[in-house]
C-alpha atoms as one frame of an Amber mdcrd trajectory, in Angstrom:
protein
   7.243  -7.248 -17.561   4.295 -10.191 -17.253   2.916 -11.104 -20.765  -0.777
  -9.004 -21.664  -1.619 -12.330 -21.590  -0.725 -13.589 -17.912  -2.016 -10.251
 -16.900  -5.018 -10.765 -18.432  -5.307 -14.621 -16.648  -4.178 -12.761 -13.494
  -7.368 -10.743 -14.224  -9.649 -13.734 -15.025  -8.669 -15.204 -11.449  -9.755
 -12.290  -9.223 -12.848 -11.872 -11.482 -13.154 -15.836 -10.589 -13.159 -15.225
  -7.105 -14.584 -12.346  -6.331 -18.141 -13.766  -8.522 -17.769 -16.489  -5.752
 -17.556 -14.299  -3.187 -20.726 -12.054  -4.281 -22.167 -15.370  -4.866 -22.124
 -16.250  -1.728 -23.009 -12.825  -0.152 -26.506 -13.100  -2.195 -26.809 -16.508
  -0.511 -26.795 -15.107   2.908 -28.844 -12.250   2.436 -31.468 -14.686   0.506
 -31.465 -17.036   3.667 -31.684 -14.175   6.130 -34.213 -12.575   4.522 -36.611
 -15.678   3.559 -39.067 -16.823   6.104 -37.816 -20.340   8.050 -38.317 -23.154
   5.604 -41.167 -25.200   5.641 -41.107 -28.733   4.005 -42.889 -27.498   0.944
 -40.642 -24.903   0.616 -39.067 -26.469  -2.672 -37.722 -23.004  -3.888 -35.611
 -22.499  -0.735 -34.884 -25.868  -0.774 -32.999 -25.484  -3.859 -31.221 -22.528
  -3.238 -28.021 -23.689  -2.364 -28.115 -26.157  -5.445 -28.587 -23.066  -7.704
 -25.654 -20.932  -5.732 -23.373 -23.977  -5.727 -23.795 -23.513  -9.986 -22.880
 -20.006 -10.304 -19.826 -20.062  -8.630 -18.645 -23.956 -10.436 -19.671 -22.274
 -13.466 -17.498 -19.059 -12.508 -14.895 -21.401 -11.525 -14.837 -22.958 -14.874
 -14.693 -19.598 -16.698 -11.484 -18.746 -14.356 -10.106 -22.088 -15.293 -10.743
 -21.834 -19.446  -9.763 -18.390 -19.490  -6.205 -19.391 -18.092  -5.908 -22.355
 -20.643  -6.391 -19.710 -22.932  -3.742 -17.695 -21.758  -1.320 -21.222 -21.000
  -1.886 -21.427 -24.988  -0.882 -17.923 -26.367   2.426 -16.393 -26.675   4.050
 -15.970 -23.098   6.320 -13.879 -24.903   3.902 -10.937 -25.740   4.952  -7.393
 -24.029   1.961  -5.897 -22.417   1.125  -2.463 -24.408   0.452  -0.622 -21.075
  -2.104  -0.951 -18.567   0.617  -0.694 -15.372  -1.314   2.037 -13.559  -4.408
  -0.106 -13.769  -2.543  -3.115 -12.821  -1.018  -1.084  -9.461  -4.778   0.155
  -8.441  -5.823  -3.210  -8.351  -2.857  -4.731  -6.538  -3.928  -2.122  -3.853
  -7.132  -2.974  -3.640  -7.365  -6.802  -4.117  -3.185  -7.244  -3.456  -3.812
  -9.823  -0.779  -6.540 -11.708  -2.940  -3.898 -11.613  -5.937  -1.275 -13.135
  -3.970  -2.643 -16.026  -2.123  -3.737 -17.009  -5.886  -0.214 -16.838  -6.842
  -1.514 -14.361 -10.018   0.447 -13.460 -12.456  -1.325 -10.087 -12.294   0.217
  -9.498  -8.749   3.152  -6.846  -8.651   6.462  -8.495  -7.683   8.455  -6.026
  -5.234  11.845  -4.959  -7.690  13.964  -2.102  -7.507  14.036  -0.282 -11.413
  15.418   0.446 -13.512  18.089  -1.726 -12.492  20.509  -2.673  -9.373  21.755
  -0.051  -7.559  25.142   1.166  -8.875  28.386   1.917  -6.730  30.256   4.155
  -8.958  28.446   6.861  -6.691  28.596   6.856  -2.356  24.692   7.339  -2.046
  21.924   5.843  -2.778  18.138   7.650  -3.216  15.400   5.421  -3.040  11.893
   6.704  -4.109   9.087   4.321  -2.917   5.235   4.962  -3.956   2.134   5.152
  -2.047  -1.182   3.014  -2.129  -2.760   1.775  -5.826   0.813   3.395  -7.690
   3.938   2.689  -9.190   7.390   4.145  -9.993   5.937   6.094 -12.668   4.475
   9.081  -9.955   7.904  10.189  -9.799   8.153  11.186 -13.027   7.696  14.915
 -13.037   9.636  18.285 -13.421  10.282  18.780  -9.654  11.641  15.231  -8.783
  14.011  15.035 -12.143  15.596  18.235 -10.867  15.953  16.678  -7.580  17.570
  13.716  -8.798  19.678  16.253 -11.283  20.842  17.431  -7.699  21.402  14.783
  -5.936  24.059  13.572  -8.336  26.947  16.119  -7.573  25.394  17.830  -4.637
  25.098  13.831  -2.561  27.167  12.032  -4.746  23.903  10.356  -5.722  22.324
   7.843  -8.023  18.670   7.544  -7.294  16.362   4.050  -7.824  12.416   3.593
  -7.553  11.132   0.848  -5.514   7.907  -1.219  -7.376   5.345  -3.400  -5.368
   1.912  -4.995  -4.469   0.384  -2.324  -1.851  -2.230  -4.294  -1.114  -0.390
  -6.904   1.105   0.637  -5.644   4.800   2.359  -2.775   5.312   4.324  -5.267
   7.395   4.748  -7.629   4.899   6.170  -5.092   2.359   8.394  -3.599   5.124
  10.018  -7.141   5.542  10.827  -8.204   1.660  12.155  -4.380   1.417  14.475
  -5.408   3.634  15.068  -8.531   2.497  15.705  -6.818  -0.667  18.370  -4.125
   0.954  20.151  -6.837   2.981  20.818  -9.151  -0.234  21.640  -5.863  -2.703
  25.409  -4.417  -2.368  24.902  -0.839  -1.483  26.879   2.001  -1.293  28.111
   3.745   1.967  25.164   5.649   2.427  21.215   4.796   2.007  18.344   7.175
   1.797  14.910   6.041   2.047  11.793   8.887   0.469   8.535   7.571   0.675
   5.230   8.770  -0.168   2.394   7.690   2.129   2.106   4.286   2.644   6.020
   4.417   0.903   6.857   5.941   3.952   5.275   3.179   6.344   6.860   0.485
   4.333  10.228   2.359   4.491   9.818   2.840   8.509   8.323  -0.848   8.940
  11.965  -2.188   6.974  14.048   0.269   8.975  12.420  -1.660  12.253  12.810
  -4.728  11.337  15.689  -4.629   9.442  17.247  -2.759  13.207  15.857  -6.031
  14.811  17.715  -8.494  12.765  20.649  -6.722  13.174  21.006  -6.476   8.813
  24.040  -4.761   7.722  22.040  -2.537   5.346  20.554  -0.409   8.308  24.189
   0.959   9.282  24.023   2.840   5.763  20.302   4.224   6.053  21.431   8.032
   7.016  18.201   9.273   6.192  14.639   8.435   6.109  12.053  11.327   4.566
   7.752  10.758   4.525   5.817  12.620   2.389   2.241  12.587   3.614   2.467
   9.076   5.620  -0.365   8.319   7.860   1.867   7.732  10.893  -1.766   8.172
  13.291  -3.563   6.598  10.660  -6.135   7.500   7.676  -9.422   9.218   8.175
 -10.820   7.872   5.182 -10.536   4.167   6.135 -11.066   4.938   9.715 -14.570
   5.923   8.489 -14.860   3.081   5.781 -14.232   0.377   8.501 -16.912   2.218
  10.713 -19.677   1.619   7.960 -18.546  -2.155   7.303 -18.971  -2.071  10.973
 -22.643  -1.173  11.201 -23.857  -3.481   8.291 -23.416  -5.902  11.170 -26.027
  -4.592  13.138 -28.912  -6.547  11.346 -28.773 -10.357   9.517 -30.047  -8.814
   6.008 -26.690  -6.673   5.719 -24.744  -8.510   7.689 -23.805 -10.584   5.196
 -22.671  -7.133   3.028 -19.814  -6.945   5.184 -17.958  -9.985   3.585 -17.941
  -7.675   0.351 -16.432  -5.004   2.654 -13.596  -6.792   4.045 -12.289  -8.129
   0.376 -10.339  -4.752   0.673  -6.801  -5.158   1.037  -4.399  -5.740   3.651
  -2.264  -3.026   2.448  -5.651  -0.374   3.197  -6.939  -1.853   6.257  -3.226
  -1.200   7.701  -3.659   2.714   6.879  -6.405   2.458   9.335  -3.927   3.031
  12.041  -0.739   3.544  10.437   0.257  -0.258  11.538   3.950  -0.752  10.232
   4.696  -4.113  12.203   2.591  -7.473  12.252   2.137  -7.655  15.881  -0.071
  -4.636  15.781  -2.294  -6.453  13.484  -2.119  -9.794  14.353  -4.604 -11.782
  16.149  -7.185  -8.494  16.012 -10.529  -8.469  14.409 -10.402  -7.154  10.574
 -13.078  -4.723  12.183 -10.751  -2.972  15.568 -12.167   0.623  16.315  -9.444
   1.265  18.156  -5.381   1.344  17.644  -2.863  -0.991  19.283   0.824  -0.852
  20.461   2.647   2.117  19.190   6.191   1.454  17.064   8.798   3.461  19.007
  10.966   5.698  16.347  14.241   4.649  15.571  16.607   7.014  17.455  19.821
   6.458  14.666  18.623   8.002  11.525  17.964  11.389  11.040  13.716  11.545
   9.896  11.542  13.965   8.098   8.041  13.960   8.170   6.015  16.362   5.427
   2.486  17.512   6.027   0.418  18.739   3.583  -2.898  20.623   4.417  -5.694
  22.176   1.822  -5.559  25.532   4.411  -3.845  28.765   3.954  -1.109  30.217
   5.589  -3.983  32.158   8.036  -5.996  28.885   9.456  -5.178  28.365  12.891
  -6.228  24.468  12.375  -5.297  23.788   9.234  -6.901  20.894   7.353  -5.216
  17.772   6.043  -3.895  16.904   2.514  -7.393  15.338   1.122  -6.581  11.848
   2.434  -4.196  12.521   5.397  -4.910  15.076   8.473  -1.929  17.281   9.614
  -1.461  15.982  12.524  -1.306  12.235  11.338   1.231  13.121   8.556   3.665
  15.276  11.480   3.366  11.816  14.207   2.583  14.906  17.025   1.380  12.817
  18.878   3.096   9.412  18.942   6.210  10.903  18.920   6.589  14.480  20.824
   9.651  15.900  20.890  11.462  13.185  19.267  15.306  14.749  18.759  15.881
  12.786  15.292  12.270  14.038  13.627  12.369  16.969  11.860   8.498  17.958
  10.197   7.620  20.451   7.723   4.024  22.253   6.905   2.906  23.150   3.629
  -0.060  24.785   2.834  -2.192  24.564  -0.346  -0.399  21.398  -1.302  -3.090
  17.916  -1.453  -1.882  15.101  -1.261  -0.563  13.695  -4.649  -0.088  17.172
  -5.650   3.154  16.887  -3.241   4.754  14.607  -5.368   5.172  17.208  -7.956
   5.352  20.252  -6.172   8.779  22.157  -6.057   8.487  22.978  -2.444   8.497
  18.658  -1.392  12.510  18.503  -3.170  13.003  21.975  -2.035  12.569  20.346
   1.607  14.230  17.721   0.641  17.276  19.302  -0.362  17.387  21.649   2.729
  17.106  19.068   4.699  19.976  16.395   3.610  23.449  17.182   4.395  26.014
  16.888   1.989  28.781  14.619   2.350
């Protein structure tokens, strides 16, 4: 684990940049909204002397704070703080990266390497803003109790920055698979975006032609927003109509320092191609990722509804429909989904009925 104090650098740096940014946001709205400068216009004049200031002198409080950090112990265990530390990986991720920040969330499987006194491997990976820790509950440690004897199991948590790409993440999860020795048999559970960065490795991974992808039997989604997220569908439409006038146009800037990692749920987009070369802004979806036809998938569905509604609502944050992939992937022979009512969407990580599923689902050996 980083230092408390490199996390607390990391910290300093996206503060650092994210003053400039705001800085600079004030600065357009100022010039849009002043009338055209006239040569006695000193005020004006001087604006951009007075902007340029803030942000050197927020530059300068990024640098001293991380010659303060340089100096103290690098030794010193942070005391907590990793659930903080996750939220803001997925929501400045992308920010914390291209700064190289110590604060940014290195992908790493935990507790430790896989183990091969056992022919399966479990691997639990998390959804947006958490961490391994969302595993820890009553329901999944009887699952994993399970999966020992029952799959000849051990079971491993997957940690990492879910504000980058969902693309991105897919491809150093592989890279991580391909370059770990594995036993005979792989299973993948992810949790919404988990499950998106789990299908995005299994694609890529089936492109390169990695060895690891012969062992991935099984590949489970809890919640994933294969048709996207309503939520950011609907955040990306108001960023979208601050452009409509030059004095909150320049309000948008603030709304696009969200991550990678969230702009992806917009559409469920698990490869780079669907992303690349688009506006940060597209209303509308692009190419759809064809499901891989050699390992056996389950996609979960939670909905808020009773047993009664005859259109049952989504989990909170993902709609039915979205979670079950109806329909980017009809009748798909390999897909097996599941309903459950009264279950939102984090409440499915501890809820008996998700390892109940689970265990129904996954043949023995």
């Amino acid at each position: 684990m980083k230092g408390f104090s490199a996390q607390l650098g990391g910290l300093a740096q996206l503060a650092t940049a994210l003053g400039g940014e705001v800085t600079r946001v004030v600065q357009e709205m100022h010039g849009a909204i002043a009338r055209p400068l006239t040569p006695g216009d000193r005020a004006r004049a001087a604006a951009p002397l007075v902007y340029g200031s803030i942000r050197y002198g927020l530059h300068q409080a990024g640098r001293l704070t991380t010659l303060a950090r340089l100096a103290a112990d690098p030794d010193r265990e942070a005391d907590g703080g990793l659930d903080l530390r996750s939220a803001v990986n997925g929501v400045f991720g992308q920010v914390l990266d291209l700064q190289d920040s110590d604060y940014a969330l290195p992908m790493a499987l935990l507790p430790d390497p896989p183990s091969l006194e056992r022919g399966t491997l479990v691997l639990f990976v998390h959804g947006l803003c958490l961490n391994e820790r969302c595993w820890d509950n009553q329901a999944a440690a009887d699952f994993q109790r399970w999966a020992g004897p029952a799959l000849d199991a051990h079971t491993r948590f997957l940690r990492y920055n879910t504000g980058l790409h969902i693309s991105e993440n897919g491809r150093a999860l592989a890279d991580l698979l391909n370059r770990t020795a594995l036993p005979d048999r792989l299973i993948l559970v992810g949790h919404s975006m988990g499950g998106l960065v789990s299908r995005s490795a299994l694609h890529q991974g089936r492109a390169r032609g990695d060895a690891w992808v012969d062992k991935l039997s099984h590949l489970a989604c809890l919640g994933s927003p294969h048709q996207g997220a309503v939520l950011e569908r609907l955040g990306n439409q108001a960023n979208r109509l601050l452009g409509l006038t030059p004095y909150s146009r320049p309000l948008m800037r603030l709304g696009n320092l969200r991550s990678d990692g969230i702009r992806d749920l917009r559409f469920g987009y698990v490869l780079e191609e669907q992303w690349r070369d688009r506006p940060l802004d597209e209303a509308r979806p692009s190419l759809k990722v064809p499901l891989d036809p050699h390992v056996e998938q389950l996609f979960l569905a939670g909905s808020l509804s009773d047993e009664r509604s005859a259109a049952p609502l989504g989990d909170w944050l993902v709609r039915v429909d979205s979670a079950l992939a109806e329909r980017i992937y009809p009748g798909a022979a390999n897909l097996t989904r599941r309903l459950f009512h009264r279950m939102g969407h984090m409440a499915m990580l501890e809820d008996p009925r998700t390892y109940a599923c689970l265990k129904e689902w996954l043949p023995r050996p």
